[in-house]
Residue frames as qw, qx, qy, qz and C-alpha x, y, z in Angstrom:
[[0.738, 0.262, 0.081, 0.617, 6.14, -8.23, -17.08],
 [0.095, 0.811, 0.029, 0.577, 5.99, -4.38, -16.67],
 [0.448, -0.827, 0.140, -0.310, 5.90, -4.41, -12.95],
 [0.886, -0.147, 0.048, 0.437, 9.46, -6.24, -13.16],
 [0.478, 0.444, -0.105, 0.750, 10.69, -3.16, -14.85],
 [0.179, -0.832, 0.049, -0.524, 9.61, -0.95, -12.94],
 [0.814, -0.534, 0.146, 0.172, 10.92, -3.04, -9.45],
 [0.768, 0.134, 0.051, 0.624, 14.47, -2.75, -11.82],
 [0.172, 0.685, -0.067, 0.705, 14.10, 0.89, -12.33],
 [0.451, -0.849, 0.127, -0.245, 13.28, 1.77, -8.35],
 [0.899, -0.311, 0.104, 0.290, 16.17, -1.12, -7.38],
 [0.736, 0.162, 0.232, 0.615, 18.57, 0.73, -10.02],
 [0.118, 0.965, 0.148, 0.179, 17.71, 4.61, -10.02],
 [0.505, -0.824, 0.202, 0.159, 19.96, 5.85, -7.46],
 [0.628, -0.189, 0.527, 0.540, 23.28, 4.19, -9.65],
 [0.358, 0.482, 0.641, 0.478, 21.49, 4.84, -13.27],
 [0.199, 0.313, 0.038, -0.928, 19.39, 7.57, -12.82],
 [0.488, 0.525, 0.615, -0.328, 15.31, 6.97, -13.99],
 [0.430, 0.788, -0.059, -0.437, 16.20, 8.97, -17.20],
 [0.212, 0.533, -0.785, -0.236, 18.81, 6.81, -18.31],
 [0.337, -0.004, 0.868, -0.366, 16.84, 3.62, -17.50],
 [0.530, 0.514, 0.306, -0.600, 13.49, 4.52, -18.96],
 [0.528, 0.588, -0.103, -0.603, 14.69, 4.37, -22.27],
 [0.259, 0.258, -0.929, -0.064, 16.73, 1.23, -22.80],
 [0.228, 0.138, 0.801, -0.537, 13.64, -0.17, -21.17],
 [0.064, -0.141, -0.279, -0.948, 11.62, 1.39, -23.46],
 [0.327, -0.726, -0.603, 0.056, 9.04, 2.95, -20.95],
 [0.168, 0.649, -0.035, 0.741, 8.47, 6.04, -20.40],
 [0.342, 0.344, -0.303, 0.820, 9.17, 8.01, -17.68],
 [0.411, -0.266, 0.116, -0.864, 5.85, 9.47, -16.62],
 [0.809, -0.252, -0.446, -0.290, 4.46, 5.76, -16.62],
 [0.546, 0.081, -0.654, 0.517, 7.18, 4.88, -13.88],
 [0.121, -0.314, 0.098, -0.936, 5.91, 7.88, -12.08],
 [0.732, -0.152, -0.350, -0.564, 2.45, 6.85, -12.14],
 [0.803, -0.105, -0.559, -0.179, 3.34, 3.71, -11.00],
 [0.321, 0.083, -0.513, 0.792, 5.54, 4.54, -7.90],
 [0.128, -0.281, -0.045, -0.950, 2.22, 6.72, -6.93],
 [0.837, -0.234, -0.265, -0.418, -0.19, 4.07, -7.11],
 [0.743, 0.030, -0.563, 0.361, 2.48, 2.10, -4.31],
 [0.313, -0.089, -0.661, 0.676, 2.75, 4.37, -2.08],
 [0.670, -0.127, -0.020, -0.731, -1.07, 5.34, -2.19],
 [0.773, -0.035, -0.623, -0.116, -1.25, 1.15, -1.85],
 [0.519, 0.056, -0.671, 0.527, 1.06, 1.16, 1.23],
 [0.049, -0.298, -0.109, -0.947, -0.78, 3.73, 2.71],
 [0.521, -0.307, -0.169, -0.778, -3.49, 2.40, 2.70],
 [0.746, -0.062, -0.658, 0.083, -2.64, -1.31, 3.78],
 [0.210, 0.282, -0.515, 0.782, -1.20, 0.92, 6.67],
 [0.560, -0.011, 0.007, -0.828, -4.69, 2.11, 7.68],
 [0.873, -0.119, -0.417, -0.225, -6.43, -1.27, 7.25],
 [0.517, 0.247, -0.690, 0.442, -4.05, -2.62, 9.63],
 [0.030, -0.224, 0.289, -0.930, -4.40, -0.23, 11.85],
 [0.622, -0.177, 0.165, -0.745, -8.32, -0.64, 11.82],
 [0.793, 0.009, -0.597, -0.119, -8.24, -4.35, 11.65],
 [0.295, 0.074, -0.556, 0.773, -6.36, -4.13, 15.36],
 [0.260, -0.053, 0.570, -0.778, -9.12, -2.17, 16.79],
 [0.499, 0.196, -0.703, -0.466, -11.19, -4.25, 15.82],
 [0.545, 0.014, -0.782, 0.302, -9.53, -7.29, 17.27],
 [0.262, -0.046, -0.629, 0.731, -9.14, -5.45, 20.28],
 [0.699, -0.144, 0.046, -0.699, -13.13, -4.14, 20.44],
 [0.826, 0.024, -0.415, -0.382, -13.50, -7.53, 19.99],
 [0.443, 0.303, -0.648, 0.540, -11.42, -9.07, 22.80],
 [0.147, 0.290, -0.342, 0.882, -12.72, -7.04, 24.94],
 [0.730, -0.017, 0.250, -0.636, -16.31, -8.27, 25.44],
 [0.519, -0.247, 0.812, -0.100, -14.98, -11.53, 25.07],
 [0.183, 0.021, -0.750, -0.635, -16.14, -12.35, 21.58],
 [0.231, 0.504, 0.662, -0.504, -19.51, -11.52, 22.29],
 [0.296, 0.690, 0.148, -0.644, -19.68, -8.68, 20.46],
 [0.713, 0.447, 0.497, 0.212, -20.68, -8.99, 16.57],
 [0.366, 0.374, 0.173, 0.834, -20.43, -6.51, 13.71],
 [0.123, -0.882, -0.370, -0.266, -22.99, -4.03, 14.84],
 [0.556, -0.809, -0.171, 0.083, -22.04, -4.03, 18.00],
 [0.672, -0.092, 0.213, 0.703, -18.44, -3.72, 17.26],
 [0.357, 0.419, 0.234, 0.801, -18.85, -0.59, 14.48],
 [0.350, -0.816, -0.349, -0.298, -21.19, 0.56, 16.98],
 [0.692, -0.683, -0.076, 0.220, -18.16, 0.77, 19.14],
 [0.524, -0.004, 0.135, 0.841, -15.81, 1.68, 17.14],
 [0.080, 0.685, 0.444, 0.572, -18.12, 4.89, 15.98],
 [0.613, -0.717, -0.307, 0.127, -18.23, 5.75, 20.01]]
């Protein structure tokens, strides 16, 4: 339930304003905060996994799916 308001406040800030929102909501301010923080510290990271999930693939590809884990982190470490 919470992480509907908060998707209302970020969908509605920009018209409302986060201070006028917060409290007819009643939620506070700093928790919105907080929670906006921990998203784009989330997105971040998903970014980054991606990212290494790809070379990966593409270690892996590359020796024709021969190569296992070792060998793989052993290549990616290289």
């Amino acid at each position: 339930m919470r992480t509907c308001r908060w998707d209302f406040i970020s969908e509605n800030r920009a018209g409302f304003g986060v201070q006028r929102i917060c409290p007819v909501l009643q939620v506070l301010r700093s928790g919105y905060y907080q929670w906006l923080a921990g998203v784009r510290t989330c997105t971040v990271r998903q970014a980054a996994e991606d990212e290494l999930v790809a070379e990966i693939s593409e270690v892996h590809t590359a020796h024709k799916g021969t190569y296992g884990g070792r060998r793989v982190h052993a290549e990616l470490r290289s």
